[in-house]
C-alpha positions as CSV (number, residue, x, y, z in Angstrom):
1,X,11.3,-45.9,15.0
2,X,13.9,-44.5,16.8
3,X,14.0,-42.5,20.6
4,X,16.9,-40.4,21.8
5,X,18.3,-37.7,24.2
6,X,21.2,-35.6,23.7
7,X,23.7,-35.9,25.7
8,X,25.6,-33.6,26.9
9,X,27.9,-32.0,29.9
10,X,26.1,-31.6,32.7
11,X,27.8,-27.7,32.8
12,X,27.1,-26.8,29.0
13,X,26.3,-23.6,28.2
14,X,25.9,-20.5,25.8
15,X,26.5,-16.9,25.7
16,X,25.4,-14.3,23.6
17,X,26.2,-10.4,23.1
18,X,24.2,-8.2,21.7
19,X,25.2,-4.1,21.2
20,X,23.1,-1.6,19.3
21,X,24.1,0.7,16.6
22,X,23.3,4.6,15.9
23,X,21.1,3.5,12.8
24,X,19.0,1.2,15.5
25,X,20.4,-2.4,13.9
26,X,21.6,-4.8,16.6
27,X,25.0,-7.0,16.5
28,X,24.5,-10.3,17.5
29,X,28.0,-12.1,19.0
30,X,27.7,-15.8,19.8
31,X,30.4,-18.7,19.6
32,X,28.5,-21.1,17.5
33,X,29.6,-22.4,14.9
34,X,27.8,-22.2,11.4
35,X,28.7,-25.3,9.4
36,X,26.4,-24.9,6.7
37,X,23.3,-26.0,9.1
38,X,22.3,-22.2,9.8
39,X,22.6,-22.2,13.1
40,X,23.6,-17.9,12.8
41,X,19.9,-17.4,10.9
42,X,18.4,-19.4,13.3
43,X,19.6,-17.0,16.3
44,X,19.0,-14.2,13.7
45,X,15.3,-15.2,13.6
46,X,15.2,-15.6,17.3
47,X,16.0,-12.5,18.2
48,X,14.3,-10.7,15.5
49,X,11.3,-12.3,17.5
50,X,12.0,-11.8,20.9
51,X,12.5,-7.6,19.7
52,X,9.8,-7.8,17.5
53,X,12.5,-6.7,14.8
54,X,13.2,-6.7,11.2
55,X,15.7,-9.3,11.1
56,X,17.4,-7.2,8.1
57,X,18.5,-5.3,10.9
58,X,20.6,-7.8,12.5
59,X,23.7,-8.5,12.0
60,X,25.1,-12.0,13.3
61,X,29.0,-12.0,13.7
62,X,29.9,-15.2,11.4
63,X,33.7,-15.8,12.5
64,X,34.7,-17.1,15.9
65,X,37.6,-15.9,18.4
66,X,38.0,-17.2,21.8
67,X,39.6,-13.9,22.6
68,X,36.6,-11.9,22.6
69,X,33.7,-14.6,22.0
70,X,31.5,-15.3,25.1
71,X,31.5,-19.0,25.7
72,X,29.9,-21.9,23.8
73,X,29.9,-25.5,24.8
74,X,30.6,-27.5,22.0
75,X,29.1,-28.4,18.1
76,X,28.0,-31.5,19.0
77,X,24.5,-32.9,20.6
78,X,22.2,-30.8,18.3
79,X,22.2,-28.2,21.4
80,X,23.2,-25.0,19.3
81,X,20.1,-23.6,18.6
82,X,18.8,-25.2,22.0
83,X,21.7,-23.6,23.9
84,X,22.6,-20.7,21.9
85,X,19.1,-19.9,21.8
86,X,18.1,-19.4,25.3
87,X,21.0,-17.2,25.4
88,X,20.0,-14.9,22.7
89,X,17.0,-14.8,24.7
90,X,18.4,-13.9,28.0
91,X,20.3,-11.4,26.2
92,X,17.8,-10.0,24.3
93,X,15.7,-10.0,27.7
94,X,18.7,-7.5,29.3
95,X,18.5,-4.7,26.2
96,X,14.6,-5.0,25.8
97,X,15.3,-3.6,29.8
98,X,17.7,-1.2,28.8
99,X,16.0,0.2,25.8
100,X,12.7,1.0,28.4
101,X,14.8,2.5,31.0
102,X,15.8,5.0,28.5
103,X,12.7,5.3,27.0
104,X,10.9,6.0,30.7
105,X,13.0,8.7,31.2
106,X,13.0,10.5,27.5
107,X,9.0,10.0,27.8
108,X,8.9,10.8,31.7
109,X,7.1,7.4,32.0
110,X,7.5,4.4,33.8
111,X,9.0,1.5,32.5
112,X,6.1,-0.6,32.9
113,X,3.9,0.9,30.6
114,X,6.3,0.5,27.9
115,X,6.8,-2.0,25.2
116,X,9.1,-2.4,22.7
117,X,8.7,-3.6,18.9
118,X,8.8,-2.2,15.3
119,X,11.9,-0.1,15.7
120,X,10.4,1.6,18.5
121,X,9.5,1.6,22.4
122,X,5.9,3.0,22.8
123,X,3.4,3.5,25.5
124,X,1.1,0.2,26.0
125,X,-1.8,2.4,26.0
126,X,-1.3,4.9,23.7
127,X,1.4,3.1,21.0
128,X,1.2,6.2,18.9
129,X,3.5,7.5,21.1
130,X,7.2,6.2,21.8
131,X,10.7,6.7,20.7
132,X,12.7,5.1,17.9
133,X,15.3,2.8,18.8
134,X,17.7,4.9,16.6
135,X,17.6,7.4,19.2
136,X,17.9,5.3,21.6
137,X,20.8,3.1,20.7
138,X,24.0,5.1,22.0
139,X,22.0,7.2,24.6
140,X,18.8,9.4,24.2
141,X,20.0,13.0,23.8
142,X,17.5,16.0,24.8
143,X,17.4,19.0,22.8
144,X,19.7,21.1,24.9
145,X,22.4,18.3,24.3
146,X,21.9,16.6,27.2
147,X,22.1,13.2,26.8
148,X,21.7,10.0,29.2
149,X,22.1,6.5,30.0
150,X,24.7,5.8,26.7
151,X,25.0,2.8,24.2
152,X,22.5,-0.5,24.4
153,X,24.9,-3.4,25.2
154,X,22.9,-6.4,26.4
155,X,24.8,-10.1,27.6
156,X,23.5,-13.4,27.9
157,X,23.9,-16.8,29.4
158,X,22.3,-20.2,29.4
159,X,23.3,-23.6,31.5
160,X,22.3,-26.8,31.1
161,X,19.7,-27.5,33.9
162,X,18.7,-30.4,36.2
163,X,21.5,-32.9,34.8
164,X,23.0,-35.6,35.7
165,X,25.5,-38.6,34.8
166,X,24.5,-41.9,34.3
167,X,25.0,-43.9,37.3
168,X,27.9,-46.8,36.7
169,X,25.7,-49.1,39.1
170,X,22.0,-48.4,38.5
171,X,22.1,-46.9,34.8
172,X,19.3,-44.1,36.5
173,X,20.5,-40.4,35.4
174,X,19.3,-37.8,33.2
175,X,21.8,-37.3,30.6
176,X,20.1,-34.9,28.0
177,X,17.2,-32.5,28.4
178,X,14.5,-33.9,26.5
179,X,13.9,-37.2,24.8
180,X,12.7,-36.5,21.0
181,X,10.7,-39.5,19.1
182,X,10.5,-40.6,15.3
183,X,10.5,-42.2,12.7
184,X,12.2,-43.5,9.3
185,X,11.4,-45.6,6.5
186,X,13.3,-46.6,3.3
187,X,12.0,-47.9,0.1
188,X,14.1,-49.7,-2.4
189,X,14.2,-51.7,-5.8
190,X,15.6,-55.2,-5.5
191,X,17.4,-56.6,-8.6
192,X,17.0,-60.4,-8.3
193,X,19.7,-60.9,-10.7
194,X,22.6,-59.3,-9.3
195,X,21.5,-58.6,-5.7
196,X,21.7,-54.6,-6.4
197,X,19.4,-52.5,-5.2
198,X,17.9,-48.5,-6.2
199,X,17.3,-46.4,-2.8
200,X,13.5,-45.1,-4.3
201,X,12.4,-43.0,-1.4
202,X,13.8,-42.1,1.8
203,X,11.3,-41.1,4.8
204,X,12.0,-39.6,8.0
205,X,8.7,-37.8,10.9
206,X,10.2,-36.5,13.8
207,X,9.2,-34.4,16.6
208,X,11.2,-31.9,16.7
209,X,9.6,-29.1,19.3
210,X,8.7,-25.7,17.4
211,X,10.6,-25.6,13.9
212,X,12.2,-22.3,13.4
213,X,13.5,-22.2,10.1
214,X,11.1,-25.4,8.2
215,X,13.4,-25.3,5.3
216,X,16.3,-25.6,7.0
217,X,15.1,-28.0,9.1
218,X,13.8,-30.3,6.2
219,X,17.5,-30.1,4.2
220,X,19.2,-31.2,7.8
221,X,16.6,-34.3,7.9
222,X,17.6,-34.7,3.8
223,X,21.8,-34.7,4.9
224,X,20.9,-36.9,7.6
225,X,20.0,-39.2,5.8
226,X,21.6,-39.3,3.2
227,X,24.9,-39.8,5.6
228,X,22.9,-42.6,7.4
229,X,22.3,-44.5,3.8
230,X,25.8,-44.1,3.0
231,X,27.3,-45.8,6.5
232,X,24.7,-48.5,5.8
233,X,25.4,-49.0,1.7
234,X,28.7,-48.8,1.0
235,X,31.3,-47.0,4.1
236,X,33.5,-49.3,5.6
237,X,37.7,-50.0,6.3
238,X,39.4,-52.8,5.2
239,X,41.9,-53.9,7.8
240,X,45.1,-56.3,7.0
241,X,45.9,-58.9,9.6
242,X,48.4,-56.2,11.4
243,X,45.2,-54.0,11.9
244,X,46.1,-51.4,9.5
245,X,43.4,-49.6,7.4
246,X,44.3,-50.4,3.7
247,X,41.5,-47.7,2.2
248,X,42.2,-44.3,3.9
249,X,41.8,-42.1,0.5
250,X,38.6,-41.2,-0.7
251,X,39.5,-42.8,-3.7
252,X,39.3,-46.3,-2.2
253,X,36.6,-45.6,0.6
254,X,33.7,-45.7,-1.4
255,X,30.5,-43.4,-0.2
256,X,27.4,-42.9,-1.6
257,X,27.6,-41.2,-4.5
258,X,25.9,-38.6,-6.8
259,X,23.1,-40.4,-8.5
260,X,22.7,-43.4,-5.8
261,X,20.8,-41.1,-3.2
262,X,17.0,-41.5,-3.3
263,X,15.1,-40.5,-5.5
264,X,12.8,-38.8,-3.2
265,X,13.2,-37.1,0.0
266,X,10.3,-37.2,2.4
267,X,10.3,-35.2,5.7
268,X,7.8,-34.0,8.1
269,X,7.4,-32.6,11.4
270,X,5.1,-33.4,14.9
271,X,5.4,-29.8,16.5
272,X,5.3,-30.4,20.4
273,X,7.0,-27.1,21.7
274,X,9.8,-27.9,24.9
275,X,8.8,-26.3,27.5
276,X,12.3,-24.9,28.0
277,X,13.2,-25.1,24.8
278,X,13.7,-21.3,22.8
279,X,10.2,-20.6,21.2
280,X,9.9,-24.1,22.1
281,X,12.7,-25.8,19.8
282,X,14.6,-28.8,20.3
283,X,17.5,-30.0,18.9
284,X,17.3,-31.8,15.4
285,X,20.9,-32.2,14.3
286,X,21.5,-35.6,14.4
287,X,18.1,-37.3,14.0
288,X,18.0,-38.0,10.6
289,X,20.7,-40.4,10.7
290,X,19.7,-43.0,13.4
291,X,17.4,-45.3,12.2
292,X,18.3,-45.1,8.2
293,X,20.4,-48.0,8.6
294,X,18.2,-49.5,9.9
295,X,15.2,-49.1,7.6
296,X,17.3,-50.1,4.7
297,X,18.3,-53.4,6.4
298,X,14.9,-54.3,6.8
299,X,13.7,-53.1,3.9
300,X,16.4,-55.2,1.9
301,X,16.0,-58.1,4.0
302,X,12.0,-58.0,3.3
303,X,12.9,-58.2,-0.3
304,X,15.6,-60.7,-0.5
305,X,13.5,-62.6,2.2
306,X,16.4,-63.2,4.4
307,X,17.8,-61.1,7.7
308,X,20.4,-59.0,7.3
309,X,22.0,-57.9,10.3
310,X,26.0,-56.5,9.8
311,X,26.5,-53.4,7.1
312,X,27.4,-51.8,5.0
313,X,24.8,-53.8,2.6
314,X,26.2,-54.2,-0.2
315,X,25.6,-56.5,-3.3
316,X,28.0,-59.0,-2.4
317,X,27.1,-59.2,1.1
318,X,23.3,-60.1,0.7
319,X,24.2,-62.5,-1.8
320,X,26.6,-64.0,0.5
321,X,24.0,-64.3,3.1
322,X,21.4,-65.2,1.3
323,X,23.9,-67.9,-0.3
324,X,24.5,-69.3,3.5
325,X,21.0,-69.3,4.4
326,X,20.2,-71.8,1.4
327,X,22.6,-74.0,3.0
């Protein structure tokens, strides 16, 4: 079982711009970075929610530049969609107002009996009336040409709150914003003869707040551990006595490879929402990798009945160890 916070600056933080087009789709610009972990569908989906949207209609920038970017901590901590997240929100909170302040005065309404969703912004009590986004995105134009308030461009921000560092003296702090709970398990087939071993199935139930995206979530949990059973099977340098590493190529640092991952993946999900997490999310990124090690150390140790403590776990160390223990 493993339990752990993220940690992360005290000051980190995510922005997010949104801007409308003529046809009513939405830009979405936010620094985070997509590394194959859909992070940029994840905002997608968040604000297709929080506007009550088709999220074929948003468009989420892909590429980064600093030079016109809003600001984004850093890829680390599984904060993105945590961080990134509550800004889309904010942001999306600051065009839902501007889209009904429109709307009041195209409909001679007030704002609060308005509501936006489905491409449109409608009366609460009568939703058979309202206005379509479309002609609302750059400025609602009357018939006589007259047109008002101009383009939909909406901007938002997020801090990390209620943080602090770890005290040098006391250990008390509060380093991340939530504490998330799980656990792993690894089952393997233990060749007596040679002191190999086949990785069978590879377990991992975590709480991860509300799940988004549940397919994306699962492959994360599937990478992490695969890169957990890797550091504990096989990854390791090989120092000479002057301290320099003798394996830097990935021709001599052996990793797990294709066919010696498990051959089953199981991963599941206790759903108890953050309270200030977006939709009630929490960061997942790193999770599947913590306590893989771990399982397949005790899980090899169980079967060659002795404790193995130090990785990687290879062949030759187990049958070292188990050599000394017979001593």
């Amino acid at each position: 079982m493993f339990w752990k916070t993220t940690t992360t600056a005290t000051n980190a933080q995510s922005g997010a711009i949104i801007t409308f087009e003529p046809d009513g789709s939405v830009n979405l610009n936010c620094a985070a970075i997509e590394l194959g972990q859909g992070t940029k569908t994840t905002l997608a989906q968040i604000l297709a929610e929080k506007l009550k949207m088709d999220i074929n209609k948003i468009h989420v920038t892909m590429e980064v530049n600093t030079q016109y970017d809003p600001h984004q901590w850093r890829t680390v901590a599984s904060s993105t969609t945590f961080l990134a997240g509550r800004a889309v929100i904010s942001a999306a909170d600051d065009v839902i107002a501007q889209l009904k302040t429109t709307a009041s005065i195209a409909m001679q309404c007030t704002v609060e009996d308005l509501e936006v969703g489905g491409g449109r912004v409608y009366l609460k009590p009568n939703p058979e009336y309202g206005v379509k986004i479309e002609d609302l995105a750059i400025g609602y134009k009357f018939p006589n040409g007259h047109t008002v308030e101009g383009q939909i461009v909406g901007h938002g921000r997020y801090v990390q709150r209620h943080l602090t560092p770890i005290d040098k003296e006391t250990g008390f702090g509060k380093p991340g914003p939530w504490w998330s709970i799980g656990a792993q398990a690894v089952e393997v087939e233990w060749d007596t003869r040679d002191y190999s071993y086949k990785i069978i199935k590879a377990v991992t139930v975590l709480d991860g707040g509300t799940i988004i995206n549940p397919a994306m979530a699962t492959q994360q949990m599937r990478s992490g551990m695969y890169l957990g059973l890797s550091f504990a099977s096989s990854e390791s340098f090989i120092f000479n006595d002057q301290g320099i590493v003798q394996n830097p190529q990935l021709r001599t640092y052996k990793m797990l490879r294709f066919g010696e991952q498990p051959v089953e993946y199981l991963v599941d999900f206790i759903e108890s929402p953050a309270a200030d997490g977006p939709y009630g999310a929490r960061g997942i990124g790193e999770y599947g990798v913590i306590s893989v090690p771990a399982a397949l150390a005790n899980a090899l140790s169980n079967a060659a009945k002795v404790e193995l403590n130090q990785l990687p776990l290879t062949p030759e160390f187990i049958w070292q160890t188990k050599r000394e223990g017979l001593k």
